[in-house]
N, C-alpha and C positions, 0 to 999 in steps of 0.2 A: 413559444414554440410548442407544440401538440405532441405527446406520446408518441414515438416510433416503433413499429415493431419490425420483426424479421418478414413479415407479410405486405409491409409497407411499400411502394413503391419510393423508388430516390428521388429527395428532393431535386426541385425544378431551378436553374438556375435564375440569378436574379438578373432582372433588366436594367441594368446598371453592370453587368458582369459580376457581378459578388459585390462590389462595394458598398457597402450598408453604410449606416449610419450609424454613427454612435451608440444613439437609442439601440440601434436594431441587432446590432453585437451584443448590447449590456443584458437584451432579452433573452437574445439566444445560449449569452453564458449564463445567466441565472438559471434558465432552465435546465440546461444541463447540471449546474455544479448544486445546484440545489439538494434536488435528490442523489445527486451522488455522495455529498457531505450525510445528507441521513445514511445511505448504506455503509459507509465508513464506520459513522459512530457503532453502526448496529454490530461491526463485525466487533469487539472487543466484551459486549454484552455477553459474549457466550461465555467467554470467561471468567467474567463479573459472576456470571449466574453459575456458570461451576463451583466459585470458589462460593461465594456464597451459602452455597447446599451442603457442600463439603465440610466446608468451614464447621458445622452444627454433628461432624460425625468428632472430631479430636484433632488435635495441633498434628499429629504423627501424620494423618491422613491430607489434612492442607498443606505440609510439609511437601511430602510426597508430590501434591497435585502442583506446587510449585515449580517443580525441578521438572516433572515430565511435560507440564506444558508450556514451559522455556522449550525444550528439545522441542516438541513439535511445532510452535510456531515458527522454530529455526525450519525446521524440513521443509514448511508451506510458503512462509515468507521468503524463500530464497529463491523461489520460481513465480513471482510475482512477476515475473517477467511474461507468461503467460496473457495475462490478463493486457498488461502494455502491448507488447508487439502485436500482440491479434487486433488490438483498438486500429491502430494506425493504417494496420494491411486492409481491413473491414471497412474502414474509413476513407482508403484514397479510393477503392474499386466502387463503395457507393458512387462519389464523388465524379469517376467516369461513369459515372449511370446504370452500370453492372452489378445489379443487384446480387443474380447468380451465380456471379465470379467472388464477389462479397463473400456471401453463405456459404461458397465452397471453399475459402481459404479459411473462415472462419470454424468450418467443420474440422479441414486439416490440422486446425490448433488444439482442438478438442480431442482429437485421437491422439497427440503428441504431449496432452496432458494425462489422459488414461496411460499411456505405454510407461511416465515417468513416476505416475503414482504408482504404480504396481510395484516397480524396481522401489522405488523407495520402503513404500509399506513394507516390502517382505527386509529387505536392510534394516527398518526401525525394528520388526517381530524377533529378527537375529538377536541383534547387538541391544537394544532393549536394557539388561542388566548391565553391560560394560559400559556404556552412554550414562546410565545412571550413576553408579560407582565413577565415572572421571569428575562428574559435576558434582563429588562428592554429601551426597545424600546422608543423610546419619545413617546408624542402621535400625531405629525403631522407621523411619521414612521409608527406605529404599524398596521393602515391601510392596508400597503403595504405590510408590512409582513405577514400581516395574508392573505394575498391574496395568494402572492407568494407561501408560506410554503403551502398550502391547494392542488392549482393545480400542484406543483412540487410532491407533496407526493405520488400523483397519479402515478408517474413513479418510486416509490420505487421496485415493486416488477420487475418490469425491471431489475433497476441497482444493483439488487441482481442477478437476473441469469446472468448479464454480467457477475457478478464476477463469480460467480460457472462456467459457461462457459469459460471464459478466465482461471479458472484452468484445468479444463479439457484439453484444446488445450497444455496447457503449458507442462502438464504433457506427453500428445503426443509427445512432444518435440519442440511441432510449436509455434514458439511466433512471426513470421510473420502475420499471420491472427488478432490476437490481434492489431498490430499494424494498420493493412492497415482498419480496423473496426473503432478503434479507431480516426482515418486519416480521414476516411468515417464519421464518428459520430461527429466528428467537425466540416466540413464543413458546413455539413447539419444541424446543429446548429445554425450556424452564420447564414447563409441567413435566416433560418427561425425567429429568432430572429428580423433581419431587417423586414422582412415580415408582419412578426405577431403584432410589436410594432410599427412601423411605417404606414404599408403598410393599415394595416387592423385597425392600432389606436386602438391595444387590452392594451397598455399602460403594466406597469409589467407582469398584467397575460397572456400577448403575450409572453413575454420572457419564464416565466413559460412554456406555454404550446410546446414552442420551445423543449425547453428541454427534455421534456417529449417525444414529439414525436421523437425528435433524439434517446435518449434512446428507446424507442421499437425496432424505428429501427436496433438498434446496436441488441436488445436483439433478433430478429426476425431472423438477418442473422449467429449470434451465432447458434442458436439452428435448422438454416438449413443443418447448416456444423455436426454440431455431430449426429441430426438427421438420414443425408445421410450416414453418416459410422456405425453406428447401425444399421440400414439396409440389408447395405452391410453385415457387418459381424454376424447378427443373434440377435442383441442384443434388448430385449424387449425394448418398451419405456413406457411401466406403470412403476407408482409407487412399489416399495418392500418395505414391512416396515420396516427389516431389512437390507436394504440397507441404505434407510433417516434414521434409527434408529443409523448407525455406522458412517453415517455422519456427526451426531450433536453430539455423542463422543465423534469424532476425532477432530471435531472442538472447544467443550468446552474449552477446554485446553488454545487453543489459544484467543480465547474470554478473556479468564481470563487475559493471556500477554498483549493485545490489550489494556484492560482498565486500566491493571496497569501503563502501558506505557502512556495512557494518564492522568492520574492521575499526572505523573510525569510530566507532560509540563503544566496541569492545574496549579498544584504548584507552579512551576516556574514563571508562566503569572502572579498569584495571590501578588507572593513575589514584583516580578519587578512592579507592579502596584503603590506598598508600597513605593518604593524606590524616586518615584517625577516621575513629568512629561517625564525629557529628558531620564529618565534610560528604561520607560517601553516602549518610542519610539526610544531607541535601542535595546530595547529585541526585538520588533516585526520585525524590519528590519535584525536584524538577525536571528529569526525562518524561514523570507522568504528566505534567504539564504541558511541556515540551512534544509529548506525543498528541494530547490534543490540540495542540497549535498546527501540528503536521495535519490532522484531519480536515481542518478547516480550508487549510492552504491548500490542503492535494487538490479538494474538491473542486478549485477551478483549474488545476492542470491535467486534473482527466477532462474536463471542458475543453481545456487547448488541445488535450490529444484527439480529440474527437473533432473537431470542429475544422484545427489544422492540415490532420489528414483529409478530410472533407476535400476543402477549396483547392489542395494540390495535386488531389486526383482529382479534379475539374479543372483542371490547367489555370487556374484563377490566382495567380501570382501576386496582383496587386490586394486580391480579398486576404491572401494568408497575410501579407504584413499589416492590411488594416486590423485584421483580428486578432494578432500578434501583438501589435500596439496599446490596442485596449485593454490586453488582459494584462498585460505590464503595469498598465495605471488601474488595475482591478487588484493585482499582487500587491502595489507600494499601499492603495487605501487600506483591504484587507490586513496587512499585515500593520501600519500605523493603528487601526481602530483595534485588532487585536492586542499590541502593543502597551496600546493605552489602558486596555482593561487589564489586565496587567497588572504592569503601577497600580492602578485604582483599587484591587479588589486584593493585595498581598493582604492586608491585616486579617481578612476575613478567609483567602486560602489558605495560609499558614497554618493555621489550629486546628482546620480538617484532619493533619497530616501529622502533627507533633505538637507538644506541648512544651515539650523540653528547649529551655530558654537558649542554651546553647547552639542548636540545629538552629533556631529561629536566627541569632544572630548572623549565623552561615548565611541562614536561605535569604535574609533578606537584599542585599546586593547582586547575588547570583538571580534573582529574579528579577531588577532591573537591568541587567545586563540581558535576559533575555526579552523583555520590554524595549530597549532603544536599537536593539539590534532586530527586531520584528521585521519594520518594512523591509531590511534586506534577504530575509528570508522570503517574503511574498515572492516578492522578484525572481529570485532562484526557485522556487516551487513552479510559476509559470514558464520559467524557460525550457528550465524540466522539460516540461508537458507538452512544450511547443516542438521542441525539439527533438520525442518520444514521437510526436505523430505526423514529424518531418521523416520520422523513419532514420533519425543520424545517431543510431545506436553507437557507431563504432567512435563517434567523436565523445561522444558521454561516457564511454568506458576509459575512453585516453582522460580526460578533463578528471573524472573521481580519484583514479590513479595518481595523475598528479597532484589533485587536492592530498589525498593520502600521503603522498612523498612530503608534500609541505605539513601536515597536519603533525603525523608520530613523531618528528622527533624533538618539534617543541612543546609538544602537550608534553611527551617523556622526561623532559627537563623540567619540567613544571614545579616538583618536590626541592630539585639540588637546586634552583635559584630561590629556592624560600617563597613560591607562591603558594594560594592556599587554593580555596576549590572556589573561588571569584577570578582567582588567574587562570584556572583551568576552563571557565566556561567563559572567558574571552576568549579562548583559544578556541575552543566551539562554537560561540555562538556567533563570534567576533570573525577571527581570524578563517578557520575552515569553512564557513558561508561566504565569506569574501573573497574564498581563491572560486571557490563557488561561482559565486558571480561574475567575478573577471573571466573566468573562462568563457561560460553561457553565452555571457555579454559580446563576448568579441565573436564569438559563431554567429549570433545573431545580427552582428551588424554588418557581419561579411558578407551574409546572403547565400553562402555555399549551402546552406539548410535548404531552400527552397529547389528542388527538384519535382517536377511535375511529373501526372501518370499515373495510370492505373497501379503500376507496381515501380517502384524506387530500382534505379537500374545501378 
């Protein structure tokens, strides 16, 4: 499939009504999920490359950059909802052919992410010191953090139109441009980071304000590209209220999954805290794992949200469950050949991360635990995504919810029945993926997901 942009016109439906062929699915999800996996990897680069630079000023200062950029990726990752609901909205109105009804719903998500970063940023510039001091900072740290957190917060309402913009493009079908931005937005990070902390001796708040200007920038050539194809095809760029009004409906929903879902990694970090020192330094070596396992997998459930929206805003019912189908047996391969690398590669991940023979004998069970339990994650990442670009937010808020109801309170027991942090990541990787799936699983095989149309009535 060929780069898409906001100037593009909508694809053409096929002669056969949408139903493709095997091949012709597995083309179109690589395309899409390919480059989307690169912009994933690239978003956590930025903080790789903070800490990094930081890292070379004193522990006080990494310290610091720790705790304030926990807070912030809580404020940004929590509206990541942004980036979902716009895919879908952007993606069923291509799909009726409506390019300009696209661009202009996609615009309205973008004004509804400026209006939320503003309120945010000036909340973080507030409270700033008290956020700090609850996540208990030392006090050679909290300095730092409170610096950090204050001039990062300023690029909040940026890395909210990223997101609303990177759905938009998705939902076009383009998730090249995300990536080569992304690509762009790290570079320009790093150096400026060296520049500004070193060059210029701005100490942390160089890093900060690194960031910050790399974010605009990402947010600036975003909103060139959808700018230019609104244009082009007629599409207002004021605000509608009822546009940012169906924006932040469609997105509630998923806000709700979002914090249920971190609720359930809060709990987990809180139990394995309980468990002794070496258990909660294999939890954390395995959530970084475990995050890159999530990038992999997301990368073809933004594919399904993009693709699913597509075919059911072309009324193409029989194309959404073939596509549907395929990405299911694209999740179980994905997540078994992940899986397997896994198992294969613990002797050699292990030493990356500790030395200490103790930790190692922790992590090494907890990491085939998260190895056999792989393919069922694949699966739950694509339902995810199918069912994110079915537009059935409110069923994915009900399903986290009750995953949660099941998850707390036997992870909570985890310590008084004598498990250690191998029975706490069955309960994760095991157990909360598998109410997971039973959920997903039964929506999807009911069919109530499939609703055609321009817009999800």
């Amino acid at each position: 499939m060929s780069r898409r942009s906001p100037s593009s016109p909508p694809p053409s439906p096929d002669s056969s009504g949408g139903r493709r062929s095997a091949r012709g699915h597995d083309r179109e999800i690589l395309a899409l999920a390919l480059p989307a996996f690169g912009a994933l990897v690239a978003e956590p680069l930025f903080l790789m490359a903070d800490s990094a630079v930081v890292g070379h000023l004193g522990t006080p200062q990494l310290a610091g950059l720790g705790v304030a950029s926990a807070l912030l990726q809580t404020f940004v990752n929590v509206f990541v909802f942004l980036a979902y609901a716009t895919t879908a909205a952007v993606a069923r109105r291509l799909g009726a052919g409506d390019l300009t009804s696209a661009l202009r719903q996609g615009i309205d998500g973008i004004w509804l992410a400026i209006g939320l970063g503003v309120v945010v940023a000036g909340a973080a510039l507030v409270a700033a010191p008290a956020l700090i001091d609850l996540f208990g900072a030392s006090p050679t740290a909290h300095p730092y953090a409170v610096t950090y957190l204050r001039v990062s917060a300023l690029g909040i309402p940026a890395m909210l139109v990223v997101l609303a913009a990177t759905g938009v493009l998705r939902g076009l079908q383009d998730t090249r441009t995300p990536l080569y931005v992304a690509v762009g937005g790290f570079s320009a990070n790093l150096v400026l980071n060296v520049a500004l902390v070193y060059g210029a001796g701005f100490g942390i708040a160089g890093s900060a304000w690194g960031t910050v200007i790399a974010q605009y920038a990402m947010a600036a050539v975003y909103l060139r590209v959808v700018v230019k194809g609104a244009r082009k095809h007629g599409s207002s760029l004021r605000p509608e209220l009822a546009g940012v009004r169906a924006s932040a409906q469609a997105g509630a929903p998923l806000l709700i999954r979002t914090l249920s879902l971190r609720a359930v990694l809060m709990i987990a970090t809180a139990v394995a805290a309980r468990l002794g020192d070496a258990d909660i330094a294999a939890h954390q070596i395995t959530l970084t794992l475990w995050s890159l396992l999530s990038f992999a997998l997301d990368a073809i459930a933004i594919a399904g949200q993009a693709i699913i929206g597509r075919y059911l805003g072309a009324g193409d019912e029989a194309g959404a469950r073939a596509a549907c189908r395929r990405m299911v047996q694209w999740g179980v391969l994905s997540g078994a050949v992940l899986g397997a690398l896994v198992a294969l590669v613990r002797p050699v991940f292990m030493p990356l991360f500790t030395t200490d023979r103790t930790v190692i004998d922790h992590l090494t069970p907890v990491l085939l635990v998260v190895a056999v339990t792989a393919p069922v994650a694949g699966v739950v990442f694509v339902l995810d995504g199918v069912l994110m670009g079915a537009g059935d937010g409110p069923y994915l808020a009900g399903a986290m919810l009750v995953t949660l109801a099941v998850f707390a309170p036997v992870a909570v027991f985890v310590p008084a029945l004598g498990g250690g942090i191998t029975a706490l990541w069955w309960t994760i990787a095991g157990l909360m993926m598998s109410v997971r799936l039973v959920t997903l699983w039964l929506r999807m095989r009911s069919g109530r997901w499939i609703v055609t149309g321009a817009v999800r009535g």
